[in-house]
C-alpha positions as CSV (number, residue, x, y, z in Angstrom):
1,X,-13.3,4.0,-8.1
2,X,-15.3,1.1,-9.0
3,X,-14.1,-2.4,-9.9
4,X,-12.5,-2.1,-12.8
5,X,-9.7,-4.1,-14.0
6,X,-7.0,-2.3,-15.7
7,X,-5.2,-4.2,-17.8
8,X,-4.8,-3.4,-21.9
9,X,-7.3,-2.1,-24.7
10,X,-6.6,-4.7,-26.5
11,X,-7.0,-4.2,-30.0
12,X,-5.7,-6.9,-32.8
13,X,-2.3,-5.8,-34.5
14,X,-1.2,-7.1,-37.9
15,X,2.5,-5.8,-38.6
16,X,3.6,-2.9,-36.5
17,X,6.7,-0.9,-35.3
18,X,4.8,-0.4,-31.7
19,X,7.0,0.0,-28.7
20,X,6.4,-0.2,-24.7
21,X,6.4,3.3,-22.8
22,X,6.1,4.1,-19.7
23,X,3.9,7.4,-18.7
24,X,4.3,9.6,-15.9
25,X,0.7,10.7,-14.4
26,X,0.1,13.1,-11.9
27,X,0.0,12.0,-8.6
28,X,-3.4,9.8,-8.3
29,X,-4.3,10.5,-12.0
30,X,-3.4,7.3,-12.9
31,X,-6.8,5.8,-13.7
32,X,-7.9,8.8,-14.9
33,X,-5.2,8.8,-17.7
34,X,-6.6,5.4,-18.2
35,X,-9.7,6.2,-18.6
36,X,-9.0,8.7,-21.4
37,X,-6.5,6.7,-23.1
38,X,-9.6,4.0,-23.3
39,X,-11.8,6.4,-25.0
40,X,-8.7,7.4,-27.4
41,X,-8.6,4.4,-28.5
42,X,-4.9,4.0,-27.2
43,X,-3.3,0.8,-26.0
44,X,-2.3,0.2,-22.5
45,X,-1.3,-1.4,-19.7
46,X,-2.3,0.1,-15.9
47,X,-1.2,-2.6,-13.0
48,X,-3.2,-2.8,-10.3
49,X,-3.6,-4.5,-7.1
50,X,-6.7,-4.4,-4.6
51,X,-5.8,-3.8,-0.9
52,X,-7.8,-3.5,2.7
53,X,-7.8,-0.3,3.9
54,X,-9.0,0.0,7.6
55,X,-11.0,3.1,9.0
56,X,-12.4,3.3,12.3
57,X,-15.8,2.1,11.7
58,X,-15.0,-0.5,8.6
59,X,-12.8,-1.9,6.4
60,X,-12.4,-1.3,2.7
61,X,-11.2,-2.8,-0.7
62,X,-9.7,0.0,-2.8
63,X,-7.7,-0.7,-5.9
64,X,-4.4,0.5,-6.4
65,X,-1.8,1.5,-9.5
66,X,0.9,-1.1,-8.5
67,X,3.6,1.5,-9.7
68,X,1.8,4.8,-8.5
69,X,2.2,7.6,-10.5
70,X,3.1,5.1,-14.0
71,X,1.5,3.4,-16.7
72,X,2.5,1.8,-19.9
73,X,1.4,2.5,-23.6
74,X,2.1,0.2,-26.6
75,X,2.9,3.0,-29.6
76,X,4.3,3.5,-32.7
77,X,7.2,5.0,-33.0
78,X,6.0,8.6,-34.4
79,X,5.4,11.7,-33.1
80,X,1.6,11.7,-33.5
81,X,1.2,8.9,-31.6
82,X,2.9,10.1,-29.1
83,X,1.4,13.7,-28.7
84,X,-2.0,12.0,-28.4
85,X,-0.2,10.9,-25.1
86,X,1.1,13.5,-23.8
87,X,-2.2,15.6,-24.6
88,X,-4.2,13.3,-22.7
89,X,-5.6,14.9,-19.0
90,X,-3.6,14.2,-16.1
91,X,-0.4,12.8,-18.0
92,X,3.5,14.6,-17.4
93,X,5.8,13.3,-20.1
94,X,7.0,9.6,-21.4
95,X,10.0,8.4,-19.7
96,X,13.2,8.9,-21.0
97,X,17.4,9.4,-20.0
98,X,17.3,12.4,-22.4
99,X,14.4,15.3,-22.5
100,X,12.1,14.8,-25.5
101,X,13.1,11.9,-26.4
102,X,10.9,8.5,-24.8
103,X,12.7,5.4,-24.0
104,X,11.2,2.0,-24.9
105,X,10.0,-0.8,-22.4
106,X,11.2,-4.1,-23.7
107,X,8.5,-6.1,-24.6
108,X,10.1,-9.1,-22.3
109,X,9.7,-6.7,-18.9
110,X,6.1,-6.1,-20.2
111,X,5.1,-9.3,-21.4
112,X,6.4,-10.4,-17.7
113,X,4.5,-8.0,-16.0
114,X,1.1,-9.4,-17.9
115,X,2.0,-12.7,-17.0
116,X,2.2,-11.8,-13.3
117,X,-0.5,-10.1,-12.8
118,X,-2.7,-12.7,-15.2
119,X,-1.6,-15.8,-12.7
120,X,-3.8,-13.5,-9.5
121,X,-0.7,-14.7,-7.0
122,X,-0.7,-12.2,-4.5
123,X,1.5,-9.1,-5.8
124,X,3.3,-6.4,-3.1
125,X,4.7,-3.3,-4.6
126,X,8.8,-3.7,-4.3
127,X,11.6,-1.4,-3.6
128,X,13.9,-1.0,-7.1
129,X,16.4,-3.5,-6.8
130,X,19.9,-2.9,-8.4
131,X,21.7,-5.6,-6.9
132,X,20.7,-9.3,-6.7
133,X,20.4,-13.0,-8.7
134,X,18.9,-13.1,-11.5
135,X,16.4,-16.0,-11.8
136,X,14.2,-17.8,-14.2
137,X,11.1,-19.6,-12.7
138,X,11.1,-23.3,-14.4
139,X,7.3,-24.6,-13.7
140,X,4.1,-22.9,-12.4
141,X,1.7,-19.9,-13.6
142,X,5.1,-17.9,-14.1
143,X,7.1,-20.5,-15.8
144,X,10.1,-18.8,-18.2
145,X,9.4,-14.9,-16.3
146,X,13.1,-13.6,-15.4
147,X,13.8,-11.7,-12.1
148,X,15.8,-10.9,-9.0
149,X,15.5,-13.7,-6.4
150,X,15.2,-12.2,-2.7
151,X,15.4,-15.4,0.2
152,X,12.9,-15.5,3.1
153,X,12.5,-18.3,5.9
154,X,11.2,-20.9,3.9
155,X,9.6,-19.6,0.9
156,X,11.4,-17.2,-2.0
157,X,10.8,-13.9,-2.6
158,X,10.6,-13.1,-6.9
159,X,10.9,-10.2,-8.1
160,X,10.6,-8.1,-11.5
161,X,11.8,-4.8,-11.8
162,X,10.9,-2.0,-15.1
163,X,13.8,-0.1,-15.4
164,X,12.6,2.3,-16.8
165,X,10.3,3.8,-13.7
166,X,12.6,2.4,-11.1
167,X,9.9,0.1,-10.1
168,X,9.1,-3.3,-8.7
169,X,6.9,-5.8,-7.9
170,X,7.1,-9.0,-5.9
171,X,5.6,-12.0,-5.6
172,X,5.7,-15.3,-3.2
173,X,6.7,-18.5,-5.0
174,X,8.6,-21.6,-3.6
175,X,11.8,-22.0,-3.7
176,X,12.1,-25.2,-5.8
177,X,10.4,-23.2,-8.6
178,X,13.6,-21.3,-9.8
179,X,16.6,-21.9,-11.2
180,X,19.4,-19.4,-12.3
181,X,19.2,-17.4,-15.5
């Protein structure tokens, strides 16, 4: 699998009308997907976190999709673009309440999402939340990123949820950094 960090081709945009999906991959096609889109020359964003696996004789650091079976592309909003996608090897369909017809990932869950992973705090994949405070963190790495607030003992528990895939992630901050949205 390699060491690979998947984050976003990032490729300079003047004026557009591009919009946040998310993808549904087959189960452990995820990188895959992300290779191809790469070599398609398609914007996207693959989360990832590395963990220790243990086998008898060793352990192992394996990289993970944060939200298995998801990934995000950055498209305009036409149907070429978004048959390149769904032609691509190992992808199911763009998300979306109705058949046929993708719905967007606001750009503040995804910008979010960048900043989170680009501060390297510790991330744990997190149960979808539906309930919950809403929080704003006021100083740090994450400073201005808006989430669900979950207590622990002595530290906080943030997290940020895509609504879209029912997905979230968490992270450890303290609880002095956040104040209510």
């Amino acid at each position: 699998m390699g060491e690979k960090r998947y984050k976003e081709l990032v490729k300079p945009r003047l004026k557009t009308t591009a919009s946040w999906y998310a993808v549904h991959t087959k189960a452990r096609h995820e990188f895959l997907v992300a290779d191809h889109l790469t070599g398609a020359g398609i914007e996207f964003l693959l989360p990832s976190v590395v963990v220790t696996r243990k086998w008898k004789d060793r352990n192992k650091r394996v990289r993970f999709p944060l939200f298995p079976g998801y990934l995000f592309v950055h498209l305009e909003q036409d149907h070429t673009s978004r048959l390149a996608v769904l032609k691509t090897k190992g992808v199911v369909r763009l998300l979306g309440t109705v058949p046929g017809e993708p719905e967007t990932v606001p750009d503040e869950q995804i910008d979010a999402l960048k900043r989170i992973i680009e501060s390297e705090l510790p991330l744990d994949p997190y149960p979808y939340l539906h309930e919950g405070q809403r929080v704003r963190i006021k100083r740090g790495p994450l400073s201005g990123v808006e989430g669900i607030l979950i207590k622990k003992t002595d530290q906080s528990l943030f997290v940020l949820s895509i609504d879209i895939i029912r997905q979230s992630t968490s992270v450890t901050i303290d609880a002095s950094e956040v104040e209510e949205a």
